[in-house]
C-alpha positions as CSV (number, residue, x, y, z in Angstrom):
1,X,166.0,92.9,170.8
2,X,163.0,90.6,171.5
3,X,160.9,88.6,169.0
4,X,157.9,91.0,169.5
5,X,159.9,94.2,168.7
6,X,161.4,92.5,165.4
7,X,158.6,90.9,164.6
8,X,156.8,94.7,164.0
9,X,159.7,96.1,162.8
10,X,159.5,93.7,159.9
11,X,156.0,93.9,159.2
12,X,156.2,97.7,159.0
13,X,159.1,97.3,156.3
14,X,156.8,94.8,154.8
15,X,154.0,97.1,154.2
16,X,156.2,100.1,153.4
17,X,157.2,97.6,150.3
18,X,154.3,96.4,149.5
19,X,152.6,100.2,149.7
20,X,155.4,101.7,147.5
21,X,155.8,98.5,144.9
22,X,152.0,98.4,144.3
23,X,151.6,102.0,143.1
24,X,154.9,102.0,141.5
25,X,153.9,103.5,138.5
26,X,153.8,106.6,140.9
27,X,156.8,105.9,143.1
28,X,159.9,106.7,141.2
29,X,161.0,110.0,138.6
30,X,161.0,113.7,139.1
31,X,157.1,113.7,140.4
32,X,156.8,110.6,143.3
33,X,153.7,110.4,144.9
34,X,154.9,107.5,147.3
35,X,151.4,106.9,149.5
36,X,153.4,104.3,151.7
37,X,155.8,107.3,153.0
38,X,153.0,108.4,155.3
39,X,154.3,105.8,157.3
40,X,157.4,107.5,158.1
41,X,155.1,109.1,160.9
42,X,155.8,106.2,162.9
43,X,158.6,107.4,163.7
44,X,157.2,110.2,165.7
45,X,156.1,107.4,168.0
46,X,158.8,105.1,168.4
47,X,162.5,105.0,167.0
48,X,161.9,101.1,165.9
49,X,160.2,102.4,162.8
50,X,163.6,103.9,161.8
51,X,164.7,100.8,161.0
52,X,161.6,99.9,159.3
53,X,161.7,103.0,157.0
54,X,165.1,102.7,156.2
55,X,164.7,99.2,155.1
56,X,161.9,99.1,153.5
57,X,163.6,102.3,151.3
58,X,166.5,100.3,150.3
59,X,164.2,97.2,149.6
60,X,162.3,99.6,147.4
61,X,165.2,101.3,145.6
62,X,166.6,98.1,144.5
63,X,163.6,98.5,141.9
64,X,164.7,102.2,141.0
65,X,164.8,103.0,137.5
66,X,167.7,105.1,139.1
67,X,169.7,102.2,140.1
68,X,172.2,102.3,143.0
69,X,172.5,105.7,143.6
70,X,168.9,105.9,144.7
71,X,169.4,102.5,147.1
72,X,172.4,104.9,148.2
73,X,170.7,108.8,148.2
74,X,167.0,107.9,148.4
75,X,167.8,105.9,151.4
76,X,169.6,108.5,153.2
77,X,167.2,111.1,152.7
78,X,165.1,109.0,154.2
79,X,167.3,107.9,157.1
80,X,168.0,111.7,157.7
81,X,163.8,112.4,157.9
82,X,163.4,109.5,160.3
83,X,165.8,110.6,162.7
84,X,165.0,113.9,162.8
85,X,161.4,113.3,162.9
86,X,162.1,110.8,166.4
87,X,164.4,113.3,167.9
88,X,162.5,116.6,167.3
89,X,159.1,114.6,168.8
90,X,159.1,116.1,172.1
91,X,159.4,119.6,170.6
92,X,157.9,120.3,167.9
93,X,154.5,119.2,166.4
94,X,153.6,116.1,164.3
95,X,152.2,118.3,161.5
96,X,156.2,120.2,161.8
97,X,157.6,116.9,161.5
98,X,156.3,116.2,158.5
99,X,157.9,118.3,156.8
100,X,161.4,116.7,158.1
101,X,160.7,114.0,154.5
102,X,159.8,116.9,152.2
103,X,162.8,118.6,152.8
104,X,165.7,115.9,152.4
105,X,164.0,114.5,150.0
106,X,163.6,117.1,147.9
107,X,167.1,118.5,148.2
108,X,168.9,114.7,147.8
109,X,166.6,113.5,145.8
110,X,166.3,116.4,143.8
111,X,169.8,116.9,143.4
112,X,170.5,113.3,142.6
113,X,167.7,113.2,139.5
114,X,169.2,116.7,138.4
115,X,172.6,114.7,138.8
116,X,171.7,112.0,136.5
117,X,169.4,113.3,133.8
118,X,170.4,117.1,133.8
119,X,167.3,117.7,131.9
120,X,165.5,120.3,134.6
121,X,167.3,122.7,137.2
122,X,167.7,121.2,140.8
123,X,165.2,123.5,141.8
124,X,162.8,122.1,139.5
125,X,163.5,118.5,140.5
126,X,163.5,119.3,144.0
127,X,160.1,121.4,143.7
128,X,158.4,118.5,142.5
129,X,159.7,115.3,145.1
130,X,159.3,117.8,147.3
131,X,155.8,118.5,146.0
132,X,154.9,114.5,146.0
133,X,156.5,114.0,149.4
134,X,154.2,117.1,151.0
135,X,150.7,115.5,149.5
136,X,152.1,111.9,151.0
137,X,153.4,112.6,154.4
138,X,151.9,116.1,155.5
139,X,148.8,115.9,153.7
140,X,147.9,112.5,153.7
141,X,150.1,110.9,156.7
142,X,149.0,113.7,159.4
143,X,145.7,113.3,158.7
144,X,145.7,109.6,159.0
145,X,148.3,109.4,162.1
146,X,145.7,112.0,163.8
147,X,143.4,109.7,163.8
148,X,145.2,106.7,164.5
149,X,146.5,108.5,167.3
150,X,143.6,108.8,168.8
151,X,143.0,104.9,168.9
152,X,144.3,103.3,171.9
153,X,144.7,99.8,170.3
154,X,146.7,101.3,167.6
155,X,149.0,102.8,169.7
156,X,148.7,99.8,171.9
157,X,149.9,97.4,169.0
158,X,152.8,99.8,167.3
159,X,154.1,100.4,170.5
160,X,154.0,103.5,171.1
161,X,156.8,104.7,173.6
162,X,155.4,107.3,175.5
163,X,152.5,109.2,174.9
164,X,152.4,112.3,173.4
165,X,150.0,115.5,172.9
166,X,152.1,116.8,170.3
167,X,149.8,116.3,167.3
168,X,150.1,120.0,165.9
């Protein structure tokens, strides 16, 4: 791996960090409106940003009110989204991948804060992360990666590793 390559591989973990840590307040519980998860996008575009998500997530969870098990859950569920989202690319749509986070978030996550407070059925829990993680990434992060898409310095400076048409 070249200097280049790590270099934006760490910067992308560095904003997902600094995205999720300063709206905090909105990050973590049963409703988690995490703005910074729009970046998981990225991933439709190069499989680099799998390690960027996936790190930044564990950076992230370390601050969880949840503790461990969300460095351990919240970080697969995200792992699980990324992967899916770089391998499905070529075949389905960006606005289809998108919904790749609202899914395994909602079922790990929800089942891990129905685990741990067993104050509202899984479905409940999983409803609402999956609610948050819809208006962040599908909402929010399609919209913006459209347009970012269309921007040939963007794509120039993430890397982008082959070009794609796939934007619906």
């Amino acid at each position: 791996m070249d200097i280049k390559r790590m270099a934006k591989i760490g910067v992308m973990t560095a904003l997902y960090v600094a995205a999720t840590l300063a709206c905090s307040s909105l990050a973590y519980g049963q409703v988690q409106f995490r703005v910074s998860e729009l970046l998981m996008l990225l991933c439709f575009l190069n499989k680099d940003y799998i390690i960027s998500m996936t790190l930044g997530c564990v950076l992230v969870n370390l601050f969880s009110p949840l503790g461990l098990v969300d460095v351990v859950f919240g970080t697969c569920a995200t792992l699980i989204a990324a992967l899916l989202i770089y391998h499905t690319r070529k075949k389905l749509g960006l606005a289809v991948v998108s919904l790749f986070p609202v899914i395994s978030n909602g079922i790990i996550v929800g089942a891990e804060l129905t685990y741990l407070f067993q104050e509202a059925p899984f479905y409940v829990n999983a409803g609402f992360v999956a609610l948050g993680e819809f208006v962040c990434v599908t909402i929010l992060g399609v919209t913006v990666m459209r347009v970012l898409m269309k921007n040939k310095a963007f794509m120039k400076l993430i890397g982008e590793e082959e070009h794609t048409d796939r934007l619906f």
